[in-house]
N, CA, C and O atoms as a GROMACS GRO file, in nm:
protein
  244
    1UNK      N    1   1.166   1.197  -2.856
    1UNK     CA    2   1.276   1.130  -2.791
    1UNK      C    3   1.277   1.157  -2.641
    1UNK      O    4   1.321   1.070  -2.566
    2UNK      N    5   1.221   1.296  -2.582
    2UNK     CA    6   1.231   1.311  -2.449
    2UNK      C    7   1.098   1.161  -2.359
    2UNK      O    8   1.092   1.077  -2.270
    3UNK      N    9   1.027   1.216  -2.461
    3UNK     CA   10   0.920   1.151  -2.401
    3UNK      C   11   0.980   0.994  -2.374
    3UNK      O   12   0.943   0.944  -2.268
    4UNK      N   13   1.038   0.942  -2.429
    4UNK     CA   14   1.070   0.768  -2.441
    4UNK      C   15   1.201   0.791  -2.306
    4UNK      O   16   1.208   0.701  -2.223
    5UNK      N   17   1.286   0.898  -2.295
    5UNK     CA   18   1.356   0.903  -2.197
    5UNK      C   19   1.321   0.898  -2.097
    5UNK      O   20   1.359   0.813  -2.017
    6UNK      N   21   1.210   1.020  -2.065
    6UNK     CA   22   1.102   1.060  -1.939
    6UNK      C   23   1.043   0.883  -1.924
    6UNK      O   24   1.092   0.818  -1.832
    7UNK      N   25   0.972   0.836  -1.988
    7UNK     CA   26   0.959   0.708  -1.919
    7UNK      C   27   1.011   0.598  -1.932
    7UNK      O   28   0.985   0.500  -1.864
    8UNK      N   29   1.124   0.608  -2.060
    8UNK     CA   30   1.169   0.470  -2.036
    8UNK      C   31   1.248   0.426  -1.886
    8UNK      O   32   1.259   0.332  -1.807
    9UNK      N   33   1.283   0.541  -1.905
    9UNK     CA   34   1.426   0.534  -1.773
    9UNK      C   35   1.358   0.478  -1.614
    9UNK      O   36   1.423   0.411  -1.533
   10UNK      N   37   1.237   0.516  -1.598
   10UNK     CA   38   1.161   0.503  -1.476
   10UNK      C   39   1.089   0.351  -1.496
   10UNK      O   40   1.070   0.279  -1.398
   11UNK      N   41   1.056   0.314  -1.616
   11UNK     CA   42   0.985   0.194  -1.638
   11UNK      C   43   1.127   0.084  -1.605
   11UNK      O   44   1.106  -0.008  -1.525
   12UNK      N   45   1.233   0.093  -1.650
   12UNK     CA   46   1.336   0.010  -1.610
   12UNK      C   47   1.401   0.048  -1.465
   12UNK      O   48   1.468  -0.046  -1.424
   13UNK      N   49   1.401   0.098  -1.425
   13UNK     CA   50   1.415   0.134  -1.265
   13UNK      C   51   1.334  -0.013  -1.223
   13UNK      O   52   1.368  -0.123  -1.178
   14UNK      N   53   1.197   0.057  -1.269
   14UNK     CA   54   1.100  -0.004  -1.164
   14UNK      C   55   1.100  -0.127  -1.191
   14UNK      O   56   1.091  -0.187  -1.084
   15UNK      N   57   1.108  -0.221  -1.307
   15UNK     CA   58   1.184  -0.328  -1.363
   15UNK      C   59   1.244  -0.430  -1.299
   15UNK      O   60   1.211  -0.544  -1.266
   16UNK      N   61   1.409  -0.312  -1.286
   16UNK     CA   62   1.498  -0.383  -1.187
   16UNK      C   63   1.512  -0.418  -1.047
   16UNK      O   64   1.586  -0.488  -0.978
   17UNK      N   65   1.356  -0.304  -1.024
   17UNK     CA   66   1.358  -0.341  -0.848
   17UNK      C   67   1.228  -0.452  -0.814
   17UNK      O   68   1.198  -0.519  -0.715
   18UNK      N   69   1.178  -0.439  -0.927
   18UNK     CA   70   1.039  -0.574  -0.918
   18UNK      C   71   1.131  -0.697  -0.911
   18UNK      O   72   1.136  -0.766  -0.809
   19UNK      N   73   1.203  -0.724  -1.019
   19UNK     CA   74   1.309  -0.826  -0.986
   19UNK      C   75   1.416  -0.875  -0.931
   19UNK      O   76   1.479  -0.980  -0.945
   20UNK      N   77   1.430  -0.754  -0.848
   20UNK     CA   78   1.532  -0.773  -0.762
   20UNK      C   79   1.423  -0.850  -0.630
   20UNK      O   80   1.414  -0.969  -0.601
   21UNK      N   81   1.362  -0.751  -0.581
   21UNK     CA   82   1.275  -0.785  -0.442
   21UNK      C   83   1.163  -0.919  -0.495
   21UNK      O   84   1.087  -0.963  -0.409
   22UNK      N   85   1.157  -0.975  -0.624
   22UNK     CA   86   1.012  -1.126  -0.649
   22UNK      C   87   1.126  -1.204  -0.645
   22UNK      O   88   1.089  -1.321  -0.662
   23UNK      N   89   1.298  -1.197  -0.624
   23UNK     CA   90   1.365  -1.291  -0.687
   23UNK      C   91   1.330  -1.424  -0.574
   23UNK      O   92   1.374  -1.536  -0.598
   24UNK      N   93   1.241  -1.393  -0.441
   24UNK     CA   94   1.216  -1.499  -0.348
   24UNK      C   95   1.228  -1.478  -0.233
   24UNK      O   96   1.148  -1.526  -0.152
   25UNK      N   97   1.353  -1.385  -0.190
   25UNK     CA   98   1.394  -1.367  -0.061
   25UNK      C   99   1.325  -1.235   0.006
   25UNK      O  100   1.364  -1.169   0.102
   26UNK      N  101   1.185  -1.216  -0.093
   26UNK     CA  102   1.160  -1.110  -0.014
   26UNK      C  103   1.186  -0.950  -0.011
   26UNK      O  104   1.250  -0.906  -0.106
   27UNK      N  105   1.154  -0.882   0.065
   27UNK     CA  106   1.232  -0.785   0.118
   27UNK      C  107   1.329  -0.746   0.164
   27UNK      O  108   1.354  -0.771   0.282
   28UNK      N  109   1.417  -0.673   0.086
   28UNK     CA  110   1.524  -0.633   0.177
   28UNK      C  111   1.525  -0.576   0.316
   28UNK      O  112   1.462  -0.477   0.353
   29UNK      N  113   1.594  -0.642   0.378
   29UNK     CA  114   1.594  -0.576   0.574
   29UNK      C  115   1.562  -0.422   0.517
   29UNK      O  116   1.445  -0.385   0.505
   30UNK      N  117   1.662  -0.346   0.486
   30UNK     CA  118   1.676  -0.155   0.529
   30UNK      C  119   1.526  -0.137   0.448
   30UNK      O  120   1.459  -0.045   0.495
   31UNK      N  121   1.473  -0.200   0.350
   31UNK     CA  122   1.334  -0.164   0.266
   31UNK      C  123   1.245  -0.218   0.397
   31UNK      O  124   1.163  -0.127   0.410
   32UNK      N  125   1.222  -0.301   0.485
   32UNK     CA  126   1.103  -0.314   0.575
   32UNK      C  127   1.114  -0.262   0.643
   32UNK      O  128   1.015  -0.227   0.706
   33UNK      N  129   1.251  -0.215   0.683
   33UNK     CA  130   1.282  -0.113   0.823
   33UNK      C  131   1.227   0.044   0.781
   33UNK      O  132   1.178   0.117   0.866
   34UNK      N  133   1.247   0.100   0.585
   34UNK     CA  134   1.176   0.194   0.588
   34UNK      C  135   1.033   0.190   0.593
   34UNK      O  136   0.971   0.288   0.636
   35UNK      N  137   0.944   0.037   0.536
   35UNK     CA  138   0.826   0.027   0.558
   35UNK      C  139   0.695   0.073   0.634
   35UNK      O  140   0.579   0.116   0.630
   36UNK      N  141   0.833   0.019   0.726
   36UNK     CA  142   0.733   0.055   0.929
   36UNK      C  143   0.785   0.227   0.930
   36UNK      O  144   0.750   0.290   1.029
   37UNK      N  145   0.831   0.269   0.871
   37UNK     CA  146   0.834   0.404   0.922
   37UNK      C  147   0.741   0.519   0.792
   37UNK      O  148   0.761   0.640   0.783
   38UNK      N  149   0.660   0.452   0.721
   38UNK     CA  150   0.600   0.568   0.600
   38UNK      C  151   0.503   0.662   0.671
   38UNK      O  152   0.471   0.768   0.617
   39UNK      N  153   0.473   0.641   0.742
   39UNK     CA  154   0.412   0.679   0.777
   39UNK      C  155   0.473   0.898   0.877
   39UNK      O  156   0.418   1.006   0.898
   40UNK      N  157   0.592   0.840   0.895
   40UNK     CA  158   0.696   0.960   0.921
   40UNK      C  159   0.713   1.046   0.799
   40UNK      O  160   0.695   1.166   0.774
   41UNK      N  161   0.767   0.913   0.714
   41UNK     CA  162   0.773   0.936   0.555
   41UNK      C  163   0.705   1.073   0.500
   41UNK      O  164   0.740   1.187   0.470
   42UNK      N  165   0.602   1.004   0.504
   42UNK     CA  166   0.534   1.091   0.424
   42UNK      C  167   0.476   1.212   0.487
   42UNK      O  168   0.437   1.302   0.412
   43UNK      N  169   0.463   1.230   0.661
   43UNK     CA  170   0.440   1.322   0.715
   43UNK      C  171   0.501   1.446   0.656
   43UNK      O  172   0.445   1.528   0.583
   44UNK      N  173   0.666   1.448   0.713
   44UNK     CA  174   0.782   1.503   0.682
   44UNK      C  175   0.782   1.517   0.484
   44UNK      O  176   0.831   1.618   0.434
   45UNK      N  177   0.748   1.455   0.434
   45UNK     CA  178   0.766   1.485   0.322
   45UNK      C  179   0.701   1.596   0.252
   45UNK      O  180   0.732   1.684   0.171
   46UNK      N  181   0.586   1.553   0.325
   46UNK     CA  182   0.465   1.650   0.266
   46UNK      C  183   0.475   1.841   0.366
   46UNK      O  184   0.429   1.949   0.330
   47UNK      N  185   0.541   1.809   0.472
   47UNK     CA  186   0.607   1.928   0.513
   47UNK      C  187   0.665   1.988   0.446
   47UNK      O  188   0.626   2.102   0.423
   48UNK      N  189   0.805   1.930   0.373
   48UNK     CA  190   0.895   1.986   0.320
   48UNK      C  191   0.883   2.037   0.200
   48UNK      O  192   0.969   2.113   0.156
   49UNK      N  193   0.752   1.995   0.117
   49UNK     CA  194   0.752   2.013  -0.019
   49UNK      C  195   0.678   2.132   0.041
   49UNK      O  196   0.724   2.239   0.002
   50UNK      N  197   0.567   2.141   0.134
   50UNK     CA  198   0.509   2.305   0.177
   50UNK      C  199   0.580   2.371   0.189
   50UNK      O  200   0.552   2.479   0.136
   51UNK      N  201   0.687   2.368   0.244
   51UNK     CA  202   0.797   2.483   0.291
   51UNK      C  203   0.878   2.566   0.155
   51UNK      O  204   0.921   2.681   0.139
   52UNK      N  205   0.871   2.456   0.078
   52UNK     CA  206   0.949   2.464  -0.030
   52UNK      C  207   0.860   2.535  -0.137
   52UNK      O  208   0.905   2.625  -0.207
   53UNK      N  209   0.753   2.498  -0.144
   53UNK     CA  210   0.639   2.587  -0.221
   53UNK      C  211   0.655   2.729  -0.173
   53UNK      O  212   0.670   2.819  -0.257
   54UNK      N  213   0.651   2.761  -0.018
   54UNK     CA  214   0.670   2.843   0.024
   54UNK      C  215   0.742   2.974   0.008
   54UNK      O  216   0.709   3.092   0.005
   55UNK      N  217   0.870   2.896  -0.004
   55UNK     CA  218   0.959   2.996   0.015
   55UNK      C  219   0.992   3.042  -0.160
   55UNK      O  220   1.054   3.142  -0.196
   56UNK      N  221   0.938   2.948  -0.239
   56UNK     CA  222   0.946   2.974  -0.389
   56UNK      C  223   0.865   3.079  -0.362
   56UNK      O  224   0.911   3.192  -0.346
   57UNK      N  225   0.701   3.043  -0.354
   57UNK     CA  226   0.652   3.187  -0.358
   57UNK      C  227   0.653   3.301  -0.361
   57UNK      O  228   0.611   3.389  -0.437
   58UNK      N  229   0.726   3.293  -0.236
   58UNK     CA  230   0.782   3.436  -0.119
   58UNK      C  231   0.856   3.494  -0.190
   58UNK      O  232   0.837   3.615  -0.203
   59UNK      N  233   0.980   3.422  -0.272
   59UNK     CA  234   1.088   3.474  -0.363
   59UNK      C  235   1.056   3.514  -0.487
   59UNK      O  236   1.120   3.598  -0.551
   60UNK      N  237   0.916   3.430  -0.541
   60UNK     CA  238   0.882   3.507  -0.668
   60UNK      C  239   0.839   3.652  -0.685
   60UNK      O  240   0.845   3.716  -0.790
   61UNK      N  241   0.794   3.697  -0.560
   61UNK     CA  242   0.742   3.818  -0.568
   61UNK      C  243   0.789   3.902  -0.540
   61UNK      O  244   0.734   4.011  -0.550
   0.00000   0.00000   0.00000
């Protein structure tokens, strides 16, 4: 039962946003405005999850 939770829930997410954004009109404005910026995105992201590894570490020991 977890297992059908673990993905059902994400398979209908992704679902509702395929059909929200093919309904014709495109992209939403604030979704292209984050577009042009993934690149920050993912800089910063991939920072934060280091830091965060980090400081787990630090605390495990």
């Amino acid at each position: 039962m977890d297992v059908l939770v673990a993905l059902g829930i994400p398979i209908v997410v992704l679902g509702l946003v395929y059909l929200l954004i093919n309904d014709g009109s495109g992209f939403p404005l604030w979704l292209e405005r984050l577009t042009n910026r993934s690149g920050v995105i993912w800089t910063y992201s991939v920072i934060i999850i280091a830091v965060i590894s980090i400081i787990k570490y630090a605390s495990s020991n």
